[in-house]
C-alpha positions as CSV (number, residue, x, y, z in Angstrom):
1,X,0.0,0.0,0.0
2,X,1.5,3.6,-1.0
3,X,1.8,6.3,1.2
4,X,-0.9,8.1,-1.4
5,X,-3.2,5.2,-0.5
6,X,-3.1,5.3,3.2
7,X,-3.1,8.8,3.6
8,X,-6.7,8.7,1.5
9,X,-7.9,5.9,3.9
10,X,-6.9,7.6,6.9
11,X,-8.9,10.7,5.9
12,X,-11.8,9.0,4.9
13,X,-11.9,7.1,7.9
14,X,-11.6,10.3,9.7
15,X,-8.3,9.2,11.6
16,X,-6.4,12.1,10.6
17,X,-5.4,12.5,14.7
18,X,-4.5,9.2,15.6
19,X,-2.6,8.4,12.7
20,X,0.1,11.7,13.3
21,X,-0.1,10.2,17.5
22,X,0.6,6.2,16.2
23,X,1.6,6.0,12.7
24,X,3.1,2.2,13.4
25,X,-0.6,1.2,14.8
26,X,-2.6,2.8,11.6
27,X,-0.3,1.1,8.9
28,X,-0.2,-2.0,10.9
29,X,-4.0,-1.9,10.9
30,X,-4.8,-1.5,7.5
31,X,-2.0,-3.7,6.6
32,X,-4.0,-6.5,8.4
33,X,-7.2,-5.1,6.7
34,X,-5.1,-5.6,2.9
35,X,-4.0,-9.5,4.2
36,X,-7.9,-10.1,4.7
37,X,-9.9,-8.0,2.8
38,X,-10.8,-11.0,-0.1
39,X,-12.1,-13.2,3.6
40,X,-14.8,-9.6,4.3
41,X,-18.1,-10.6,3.4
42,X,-19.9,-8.6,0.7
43,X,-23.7,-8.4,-0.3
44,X,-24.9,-9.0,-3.4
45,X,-27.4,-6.5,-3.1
46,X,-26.6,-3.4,-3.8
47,X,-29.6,-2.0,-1.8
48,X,-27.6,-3.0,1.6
49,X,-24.5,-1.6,0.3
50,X,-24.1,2.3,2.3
51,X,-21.7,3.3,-0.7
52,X,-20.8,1.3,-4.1
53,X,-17.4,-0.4,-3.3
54,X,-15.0,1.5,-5.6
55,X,-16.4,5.2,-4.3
56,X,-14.5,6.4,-1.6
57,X,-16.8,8.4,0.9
58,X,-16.0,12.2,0.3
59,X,-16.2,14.9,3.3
């Protein structure tokens, strides 16, 4: 994951604060999150989806 990429998830997410306080715990986190992110369950109905997967939320 690039540093581009992580700093978009961390502002998405809204973890702008905690990621400056523990940089080491946020990219460990979504490190974990890449290993298992095929194993995450998705819907097939796009009804109980809150946003389309490949839209990132905007503020």
């Amino acid at each position: 994951m690039t540093d581009e990429e992580i700093a978009a998830l961390v502002k998405a997410a809204g973890l702008e604060d905690t990621a400056a306080r523990y940089p080491a715990d946020v990219r460990a986190a979504l490190a974990q999150l890449a290993r298992h992110k095929g194993q995450l369950p998705r819907s097939s109905d796009p009804t109980l989806e809150p946003t389309p997967a490949y839209v990132a939320p905007r503020p």
